[in-house]
C-alpha positions as CSV (number, residue, x, y, z in Angstrom):
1,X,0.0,0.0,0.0
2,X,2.6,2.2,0.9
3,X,4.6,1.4,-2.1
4,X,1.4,2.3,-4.4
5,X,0.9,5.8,-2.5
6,X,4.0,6.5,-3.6
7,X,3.4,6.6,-7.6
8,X,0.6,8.4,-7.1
9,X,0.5,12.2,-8.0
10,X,-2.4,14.7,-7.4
11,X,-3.6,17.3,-9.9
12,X,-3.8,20.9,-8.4
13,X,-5.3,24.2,-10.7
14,X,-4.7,27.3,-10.5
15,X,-7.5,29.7,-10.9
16,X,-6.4,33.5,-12.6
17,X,-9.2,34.6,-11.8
18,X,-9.2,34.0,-7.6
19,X,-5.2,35.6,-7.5
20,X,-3.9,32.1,-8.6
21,X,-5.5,30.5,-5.7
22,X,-4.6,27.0,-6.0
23,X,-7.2,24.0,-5.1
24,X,-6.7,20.1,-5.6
25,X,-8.7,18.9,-8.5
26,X,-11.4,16.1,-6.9
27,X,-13.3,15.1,-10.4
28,X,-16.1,17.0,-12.2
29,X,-19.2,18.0,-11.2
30,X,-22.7,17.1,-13.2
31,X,-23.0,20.6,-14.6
32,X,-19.2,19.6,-15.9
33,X,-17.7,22.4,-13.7
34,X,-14.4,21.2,-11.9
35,X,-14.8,19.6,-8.5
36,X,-12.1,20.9,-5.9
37,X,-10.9,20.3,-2.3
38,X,-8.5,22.3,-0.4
39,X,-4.7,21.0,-1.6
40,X,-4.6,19.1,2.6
41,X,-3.3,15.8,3.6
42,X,-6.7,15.8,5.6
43,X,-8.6,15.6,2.5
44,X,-6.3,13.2,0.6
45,X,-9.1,10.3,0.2
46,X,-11.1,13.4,-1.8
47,X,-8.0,14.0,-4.4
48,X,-8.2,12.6,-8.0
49,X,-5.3,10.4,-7.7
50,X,-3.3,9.7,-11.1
51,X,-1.3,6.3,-11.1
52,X,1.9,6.3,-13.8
53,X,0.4,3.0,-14.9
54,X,-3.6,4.7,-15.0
55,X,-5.6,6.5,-17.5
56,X,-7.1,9.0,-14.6
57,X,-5.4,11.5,-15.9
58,X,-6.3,11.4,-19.8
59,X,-10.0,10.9,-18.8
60,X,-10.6,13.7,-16.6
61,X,-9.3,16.5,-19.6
62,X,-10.7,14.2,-22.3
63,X,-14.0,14.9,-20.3
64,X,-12.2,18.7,-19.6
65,X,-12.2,19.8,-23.1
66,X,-15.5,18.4,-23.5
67,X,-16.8,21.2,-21.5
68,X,-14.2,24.0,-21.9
69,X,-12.5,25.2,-24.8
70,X,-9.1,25.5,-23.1
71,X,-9.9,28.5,-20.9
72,X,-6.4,30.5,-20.1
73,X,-8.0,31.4,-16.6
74,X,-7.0,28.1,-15.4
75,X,-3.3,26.2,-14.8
76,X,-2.7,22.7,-13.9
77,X,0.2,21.1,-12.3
78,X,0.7,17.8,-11.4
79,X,2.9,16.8,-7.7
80,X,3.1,13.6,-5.4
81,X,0.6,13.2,-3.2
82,X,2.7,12.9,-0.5
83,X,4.4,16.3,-1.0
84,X,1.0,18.1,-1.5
85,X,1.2,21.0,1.7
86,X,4.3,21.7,0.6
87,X,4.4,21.7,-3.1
88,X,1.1,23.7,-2.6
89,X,3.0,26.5,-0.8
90,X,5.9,26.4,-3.5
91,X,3.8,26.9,-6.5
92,X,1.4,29.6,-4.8
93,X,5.1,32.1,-3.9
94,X,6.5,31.0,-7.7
95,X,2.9,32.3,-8.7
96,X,3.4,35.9,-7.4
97,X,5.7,36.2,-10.0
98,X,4.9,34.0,-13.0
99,X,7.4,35.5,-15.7
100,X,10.4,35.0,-13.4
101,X,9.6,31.4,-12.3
102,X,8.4,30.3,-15.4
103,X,10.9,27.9,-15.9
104,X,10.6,26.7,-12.9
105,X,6.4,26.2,-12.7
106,X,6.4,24.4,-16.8
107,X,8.2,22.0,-14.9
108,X,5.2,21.1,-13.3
109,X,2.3,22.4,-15.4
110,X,-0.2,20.2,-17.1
111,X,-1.2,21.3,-20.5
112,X,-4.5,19.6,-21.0
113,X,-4.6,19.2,-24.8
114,X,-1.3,17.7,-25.0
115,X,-2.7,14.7,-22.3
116,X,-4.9,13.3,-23.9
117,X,-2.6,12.5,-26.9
118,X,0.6,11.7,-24.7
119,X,2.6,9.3,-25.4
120,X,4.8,7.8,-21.6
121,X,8.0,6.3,-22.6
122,X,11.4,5.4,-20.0
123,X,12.7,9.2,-20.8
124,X,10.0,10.5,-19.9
125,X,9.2,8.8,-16.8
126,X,12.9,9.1,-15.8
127,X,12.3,13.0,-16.3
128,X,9.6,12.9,-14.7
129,X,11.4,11.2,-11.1
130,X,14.4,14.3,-11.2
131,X,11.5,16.5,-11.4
132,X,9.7,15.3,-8.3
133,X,13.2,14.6,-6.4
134,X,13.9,18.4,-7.3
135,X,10.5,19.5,-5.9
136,X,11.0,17.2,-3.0
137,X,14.2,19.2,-2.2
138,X,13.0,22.5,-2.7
139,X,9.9,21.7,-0.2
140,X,12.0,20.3,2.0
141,X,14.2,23.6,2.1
142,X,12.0,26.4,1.1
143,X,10.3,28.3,3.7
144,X,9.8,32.2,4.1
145,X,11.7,33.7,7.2
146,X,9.8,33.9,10.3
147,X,10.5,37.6,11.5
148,X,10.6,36.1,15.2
149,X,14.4,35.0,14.2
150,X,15.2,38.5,13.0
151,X,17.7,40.8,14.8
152,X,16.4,44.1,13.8
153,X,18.6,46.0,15.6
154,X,21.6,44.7,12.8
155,X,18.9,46.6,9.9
156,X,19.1,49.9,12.1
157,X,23.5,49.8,12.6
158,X,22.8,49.9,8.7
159,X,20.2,53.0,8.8
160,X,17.7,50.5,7.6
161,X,14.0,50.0,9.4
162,X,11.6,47.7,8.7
163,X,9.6,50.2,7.8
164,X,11.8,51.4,5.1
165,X,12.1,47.8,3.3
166,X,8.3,47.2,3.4
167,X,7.5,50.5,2.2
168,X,10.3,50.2,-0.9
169,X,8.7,47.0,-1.9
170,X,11.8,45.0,-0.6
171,X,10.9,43.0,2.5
172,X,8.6,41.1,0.6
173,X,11.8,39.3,-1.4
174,X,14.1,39.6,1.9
175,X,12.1,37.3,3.3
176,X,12.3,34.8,0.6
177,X,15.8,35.0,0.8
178,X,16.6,36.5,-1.8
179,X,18.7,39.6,-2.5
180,X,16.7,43.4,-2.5
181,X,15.1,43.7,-5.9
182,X,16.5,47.7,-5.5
183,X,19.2,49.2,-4.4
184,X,18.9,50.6,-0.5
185,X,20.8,53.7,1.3
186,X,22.6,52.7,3.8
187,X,25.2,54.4,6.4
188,X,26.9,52.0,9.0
189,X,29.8,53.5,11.0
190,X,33.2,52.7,10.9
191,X,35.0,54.0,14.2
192,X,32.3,56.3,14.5
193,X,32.1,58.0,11.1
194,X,28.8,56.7,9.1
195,X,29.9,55.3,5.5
196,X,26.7,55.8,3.0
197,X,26.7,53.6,0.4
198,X,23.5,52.2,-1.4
199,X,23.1,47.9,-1.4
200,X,21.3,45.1,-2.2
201,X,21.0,43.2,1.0
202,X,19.8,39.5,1.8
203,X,19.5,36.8,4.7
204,X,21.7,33.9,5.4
205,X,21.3,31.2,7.7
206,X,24.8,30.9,9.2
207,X,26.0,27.7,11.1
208,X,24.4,28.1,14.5
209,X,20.8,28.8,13.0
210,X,21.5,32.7,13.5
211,X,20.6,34.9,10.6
212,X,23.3,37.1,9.1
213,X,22.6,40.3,7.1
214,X,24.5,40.0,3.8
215,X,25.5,43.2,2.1
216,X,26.2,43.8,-1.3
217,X,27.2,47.3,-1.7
218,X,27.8,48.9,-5.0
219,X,30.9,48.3,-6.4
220,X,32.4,51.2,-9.2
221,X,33.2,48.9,-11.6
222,X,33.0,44.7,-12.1
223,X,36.9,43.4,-12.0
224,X,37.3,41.0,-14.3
225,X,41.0,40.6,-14.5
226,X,41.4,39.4,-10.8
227,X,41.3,36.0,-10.2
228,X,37.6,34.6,-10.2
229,X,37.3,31.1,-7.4
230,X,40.7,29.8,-9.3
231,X,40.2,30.9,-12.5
232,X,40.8,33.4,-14.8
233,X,38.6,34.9,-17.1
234,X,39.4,34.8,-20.7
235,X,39.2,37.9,-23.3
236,X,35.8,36.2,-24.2
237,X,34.7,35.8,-21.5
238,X,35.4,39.5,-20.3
239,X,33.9,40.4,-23.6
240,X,30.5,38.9,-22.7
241,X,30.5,39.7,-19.6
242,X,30.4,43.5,-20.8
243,X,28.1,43.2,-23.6
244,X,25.6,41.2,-22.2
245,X,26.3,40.5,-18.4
246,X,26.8,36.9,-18.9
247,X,30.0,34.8,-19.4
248,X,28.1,33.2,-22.5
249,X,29.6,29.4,-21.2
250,X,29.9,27.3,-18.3
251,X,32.6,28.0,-16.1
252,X,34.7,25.2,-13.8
253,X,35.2,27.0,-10.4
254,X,36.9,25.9,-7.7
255,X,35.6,27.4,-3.7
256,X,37.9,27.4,-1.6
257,X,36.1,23.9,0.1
258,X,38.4,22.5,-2.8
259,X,35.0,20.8,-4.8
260,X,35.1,21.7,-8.2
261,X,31.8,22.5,-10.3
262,X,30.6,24.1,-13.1
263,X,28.8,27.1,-12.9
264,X,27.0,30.1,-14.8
265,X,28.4,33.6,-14.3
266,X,26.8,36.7,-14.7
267,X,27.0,40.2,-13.5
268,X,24.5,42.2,-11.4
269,X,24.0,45.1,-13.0
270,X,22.9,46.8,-9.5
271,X,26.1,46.3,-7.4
272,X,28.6,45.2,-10.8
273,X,29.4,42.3,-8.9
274,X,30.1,38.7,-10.5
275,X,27.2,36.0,-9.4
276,X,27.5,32.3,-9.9
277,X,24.7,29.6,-10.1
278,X,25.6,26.2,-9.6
279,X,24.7,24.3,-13.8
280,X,22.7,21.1,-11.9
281,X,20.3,23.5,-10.0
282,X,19.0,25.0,-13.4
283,X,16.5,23.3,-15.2
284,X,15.9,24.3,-19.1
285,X,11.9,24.2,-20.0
286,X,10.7,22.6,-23.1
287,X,8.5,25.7,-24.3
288,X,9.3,29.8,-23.8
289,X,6.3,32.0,-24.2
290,X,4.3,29.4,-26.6
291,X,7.4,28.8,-28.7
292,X,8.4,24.7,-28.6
293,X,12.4,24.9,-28.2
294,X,14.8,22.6,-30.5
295,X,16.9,20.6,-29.2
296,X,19.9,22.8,-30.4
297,X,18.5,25.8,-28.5
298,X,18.4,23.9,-25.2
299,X,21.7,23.0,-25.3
300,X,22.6,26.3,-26.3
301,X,21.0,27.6,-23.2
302,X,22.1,24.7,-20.8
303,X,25.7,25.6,-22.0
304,X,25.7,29.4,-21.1
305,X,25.1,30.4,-24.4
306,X,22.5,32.4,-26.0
307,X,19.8,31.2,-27.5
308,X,17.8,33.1,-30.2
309,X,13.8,32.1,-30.2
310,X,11.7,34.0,-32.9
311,X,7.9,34.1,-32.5
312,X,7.3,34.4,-28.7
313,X,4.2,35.9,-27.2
314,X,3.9,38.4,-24.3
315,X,1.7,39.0,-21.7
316,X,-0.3,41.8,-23.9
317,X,-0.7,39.3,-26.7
318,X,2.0,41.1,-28.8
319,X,4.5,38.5,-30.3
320,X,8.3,39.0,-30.4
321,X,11.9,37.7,-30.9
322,X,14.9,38.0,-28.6
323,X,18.3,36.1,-27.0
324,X,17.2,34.1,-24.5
325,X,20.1,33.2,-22.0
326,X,20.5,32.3,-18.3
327,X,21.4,34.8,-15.9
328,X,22.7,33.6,-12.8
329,X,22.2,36.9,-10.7
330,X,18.4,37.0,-11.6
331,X,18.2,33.3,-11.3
332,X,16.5,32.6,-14.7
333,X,16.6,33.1,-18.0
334,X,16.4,36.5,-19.4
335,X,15.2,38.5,-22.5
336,X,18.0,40.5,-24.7
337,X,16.8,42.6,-27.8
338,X,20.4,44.4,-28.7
339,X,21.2,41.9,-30.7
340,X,18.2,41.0,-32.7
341,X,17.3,45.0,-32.7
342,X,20.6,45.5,-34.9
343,X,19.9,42.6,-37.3
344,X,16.9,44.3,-38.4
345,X,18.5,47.6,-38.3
346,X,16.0,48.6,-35.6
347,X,17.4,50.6,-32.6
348,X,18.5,48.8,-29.5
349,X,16.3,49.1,-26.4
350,X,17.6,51.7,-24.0
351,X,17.2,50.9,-20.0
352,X,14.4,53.3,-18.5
353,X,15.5,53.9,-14.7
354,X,12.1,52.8,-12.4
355,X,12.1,55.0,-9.5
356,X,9.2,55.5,-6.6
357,X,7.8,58.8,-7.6
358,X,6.8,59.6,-11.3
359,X,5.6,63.0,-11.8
360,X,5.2,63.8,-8.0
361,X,3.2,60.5,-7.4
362,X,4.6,57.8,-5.4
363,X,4.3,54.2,-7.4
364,X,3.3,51.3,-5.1
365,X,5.7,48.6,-5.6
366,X,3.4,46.5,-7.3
367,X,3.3,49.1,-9.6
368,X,6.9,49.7,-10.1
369,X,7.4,46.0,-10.1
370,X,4.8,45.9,-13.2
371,X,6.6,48.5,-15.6
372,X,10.0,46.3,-14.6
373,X,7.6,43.6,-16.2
374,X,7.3,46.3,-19.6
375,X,3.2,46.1,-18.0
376,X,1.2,49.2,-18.3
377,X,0.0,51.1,-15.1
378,X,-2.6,53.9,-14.9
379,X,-1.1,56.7,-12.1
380,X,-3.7,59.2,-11.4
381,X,-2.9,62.6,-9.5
382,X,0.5,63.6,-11.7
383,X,1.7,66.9,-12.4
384,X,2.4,68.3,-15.5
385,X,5.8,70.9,-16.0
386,X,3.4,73.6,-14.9
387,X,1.8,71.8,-11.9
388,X,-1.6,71.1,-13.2
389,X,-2.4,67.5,-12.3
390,X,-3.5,64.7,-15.1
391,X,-4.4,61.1,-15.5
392,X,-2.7,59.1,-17.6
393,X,-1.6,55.4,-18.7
394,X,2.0,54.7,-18.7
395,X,4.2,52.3,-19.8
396,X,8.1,51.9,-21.0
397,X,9.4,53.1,-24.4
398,X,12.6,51.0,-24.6
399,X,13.7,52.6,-28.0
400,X,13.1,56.0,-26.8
401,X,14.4,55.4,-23.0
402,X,11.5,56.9,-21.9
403,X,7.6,56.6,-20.7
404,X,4.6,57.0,-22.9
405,X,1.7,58.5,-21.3
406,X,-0.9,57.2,-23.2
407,X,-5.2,58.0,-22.6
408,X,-6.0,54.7,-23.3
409,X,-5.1,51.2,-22.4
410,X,-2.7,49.8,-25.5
411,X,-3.2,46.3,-23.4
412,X,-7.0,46.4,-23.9
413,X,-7.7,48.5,-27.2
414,X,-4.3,48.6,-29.2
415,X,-6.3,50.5,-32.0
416,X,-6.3,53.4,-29.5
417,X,-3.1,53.2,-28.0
418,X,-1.2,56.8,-29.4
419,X,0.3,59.1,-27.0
420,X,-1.7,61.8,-25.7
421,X,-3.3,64.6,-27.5
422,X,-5.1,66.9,-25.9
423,X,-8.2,67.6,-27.3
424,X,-9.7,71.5,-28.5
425,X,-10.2,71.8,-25.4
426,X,-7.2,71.5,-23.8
427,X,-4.9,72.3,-26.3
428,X,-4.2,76.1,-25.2
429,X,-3.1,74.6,-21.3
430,X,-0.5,72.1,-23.0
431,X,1.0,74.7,-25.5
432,X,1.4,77.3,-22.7
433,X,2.0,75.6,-20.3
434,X,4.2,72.5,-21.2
435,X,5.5,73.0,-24.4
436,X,6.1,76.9,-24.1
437,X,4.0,78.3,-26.9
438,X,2.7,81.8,-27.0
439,X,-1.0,82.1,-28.1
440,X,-2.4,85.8,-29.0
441,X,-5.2,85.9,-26.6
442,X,-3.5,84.7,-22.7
443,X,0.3,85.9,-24.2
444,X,0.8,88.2,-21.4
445,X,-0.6,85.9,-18.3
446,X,2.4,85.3,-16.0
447,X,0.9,82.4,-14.0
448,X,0.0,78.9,-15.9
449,X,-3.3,78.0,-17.1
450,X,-5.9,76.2,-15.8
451,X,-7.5,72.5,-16.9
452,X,-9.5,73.5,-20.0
453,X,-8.6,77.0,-19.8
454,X,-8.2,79.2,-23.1
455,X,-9.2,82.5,-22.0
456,X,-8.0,84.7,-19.5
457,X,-10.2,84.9,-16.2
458,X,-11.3,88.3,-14.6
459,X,-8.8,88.6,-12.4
460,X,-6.1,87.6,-15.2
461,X,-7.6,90.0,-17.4
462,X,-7.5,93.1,-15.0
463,X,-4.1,92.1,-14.2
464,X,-3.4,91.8,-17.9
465,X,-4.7,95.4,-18.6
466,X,-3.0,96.7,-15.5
467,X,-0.1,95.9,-16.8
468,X,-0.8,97.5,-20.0
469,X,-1.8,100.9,-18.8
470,X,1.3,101.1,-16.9
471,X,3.4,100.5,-20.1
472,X,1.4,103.0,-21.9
473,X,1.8,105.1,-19.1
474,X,5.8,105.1,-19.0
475,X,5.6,105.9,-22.8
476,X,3.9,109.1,-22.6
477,X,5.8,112.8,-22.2
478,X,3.7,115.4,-19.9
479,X,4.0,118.9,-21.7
480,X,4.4,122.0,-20.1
């Protein structure tokens, strides 16, 4: 019995429309709607179990797309029963941030049209063991930090509150151990005399269970001609490292433990200092933004190499083509356009700095975190060069290096998405006020116009003829 618990797997979906809340799949309802129970070992004798030997699987989407037509609100995954708290937890953190775990979640993910044609064979059942031994681990290891076992008082030597890192959007990733998605200010002393620097700072659990605050300060330059863990780089290396960040191969380290292995190098472009990731933790998907990958790209990528995929399709539906390559400060693989962009003669994409205030509004950092993502936002309450506040959608323009503010959504109605142009309306307040125009009939207002305003007021107007009467008046010569 125990030996047929463990071949069996549980199917869990994730619902888009619930914030990715994840449920385990029990069967189907009469109306044909999905049956579900909350993904707990208490409810395991609810779960639709699928055997490696059974047909479970294939009969519940057969009867699936029966009833739905694919719907892209809802993701399946498939994990051991046995592993179903944790796993649970694992995919619903890798959700919060779909693009960057990709890789990681199409390990798991159940495409239901591709079931019910599947074919099992010995490579694919001996993929299919790494990737549950690899889940096994990370649910074994991964859990958030409990802020019980944090020493805030090493934060504040720093200059650093909790305050600080929750409103800058970077607790949230601190916690996950990970490094600061931004950069932070920070000023500890040195015999006295504070030393501010700016950081990206991170957690790690040091020998006697005590967590240590790791800083990565900002370095002026990466130093590539130093010795690297043994080795040194070559003029290729270098080369790569400049252009794109990443050494563009795997690289045999050795640590000072003396075990040798082979590694990805990149640099992070925050602090310009040299990352590694291990070459056996990274696991290369079959399929990058609906594009099936040949072989020859995934050995490209699994190599440190760049890999260029053509036909790829964003989150706004738009389809594109860049170098895909792993990055091993980001953890994943990563998007490049330079090269491509010069192929086709097309300008490269220029880097758009996201900071926390836009036009005298503060971004959240869901919403800084969504233009990283090239997502649009709408920011209400900014002001334009003359103070007048406006509405506006925004997103980046990477040829440009700027932001468009658009009126419309170019998500949702792509027809209408054109920068903004004021209508009749308003046209008099942008040419006075932002773009510096003089027009015949407000030419001699001093202060800026109002929202829709094209005419001088009353108080504008005496003011304006004021003014005149006393020019008129210094012109004239009193006769005796």
């Amino acid at each position: 019995m125990e030996e047929t618990t463990k071949d069996q797997e549980v199917l869990l979906v994730a619902n888009k429309n619930e914030s990715n809340k994840i449920s385990a799949v029990s069967g189907m309802n009469k109306d044909g709607s999905i049956k579900t129970s909350p993904p707990l070992q208490k409810n395991e004798p609810d779960f639709l179990k699928i055997n490696k030997q059974g047909n479970a699987l294939e009969n519940f989407f057969s009867n699936f797309l029966r009833q739905y037509d694919s719907p892209t609100h809802l993701h399946f995954f498939k994990v051991p029963v046995t592993m179903i708290e944790n796993a649970t937890q694992i995919l619903q953190e890798m959700l919060k941030n779909e693009k960057v775990n990709k890789p990681f979640l199409d390990q798991y993910r159940i495409d239901p049209a591709s079931v019910t044609n599947q074919v099992i064979n010995k490579d694919a059942i001996q993929e299919n063991s790494e990737k549950q031994a690899d889940l096994k681990e990370r649910s074994q290891k991964y859990q958030s930090i409990d802020e019980s076992r944090i020493n805030w008082e090493q934060f504040e030597k720093l200059g650093v509150t909790r305050e600080m890192l929750e409103k800058s959007g970077n607790l949230n990733a601190i916690l996950n151990w990970q490094k600061s998605p931004g950069l932070i200010p920070i000023s500890p002393k040195f015999d006295g005399i504070p030393l501010r620097t700016d950081a990206r700072l991170s957690f790690r659990e040091m020998p006697d269970g005590n967590l240590s605050v790791i800083i990565n300060a900002v370095r002026k330059e990466v130093n590539l001609d130093k010795p690297f863990y043994g080795i040194r780089f070559t003029n290729e290396d270098k080369k790569n490292l400049k252009a794109t960040g990443n050494a563009g191969r795997l690289i045999e380290i050795a640590p000072k433990s003396g075990e040798k292995s082979l590694v990805f190098v990149s640099v992070d472009k925050l602090t310009n200092e040299l990352i590694t990731l291990r070459a056996d933790k990274v696991r290369i998907p079959d399929e990058i933004k609906g594009v099936k990958l040949t072989e020859e790209q995934k050995q490209n990528l699994r190599q440190g190499k760049a890999a260029t995929i053509e036909g790829m399709t964003g989150k706004n539906g738009r389809v594109f083509s860049a170098d895909v390559q792993v990055n091993a400060n980001k953890r994943a693989l990563e998007f490049q356009f330079s090269s491509l962009a010069q192929q086709n003669q097309q300008p490269a994409q220029r880097e758009v700095r996201i900071n926390k205030h836009l036009l005298g509004v503060e971004l959240t950092p869901e919403q800084q975190q969504q233009l990283r993502e090239d997502c649009t936002i709408h920011v209400t309450g900014m002001k334009d060069p003359a103070g007048q506040p406006f509405n506006a959608y925004v997103r980046i323009n990477h040829e440009k290096g700027k932001f468009d503010f658009l009126r419309w959504n170019p998500d949702k109605v792509q027809s209408k998405a054109k920068e903004i142009t004021p209508s009749a309306k308003f046209q008099t307040q942008v040419a006075v006020n932002a773009e510096g125009k003089t027009v015949e009939t407000v030419k001699n207002i001093q202060q800026p116009l109002r929202s829709g305003q094209s005419q001088p007021n009353e108080n504008q107007a005496i003011n304006q003829e004021q003014k005149q009467t006393r020019r008129t008046s210094k012109g004239k010569k009193i006769g005796i």
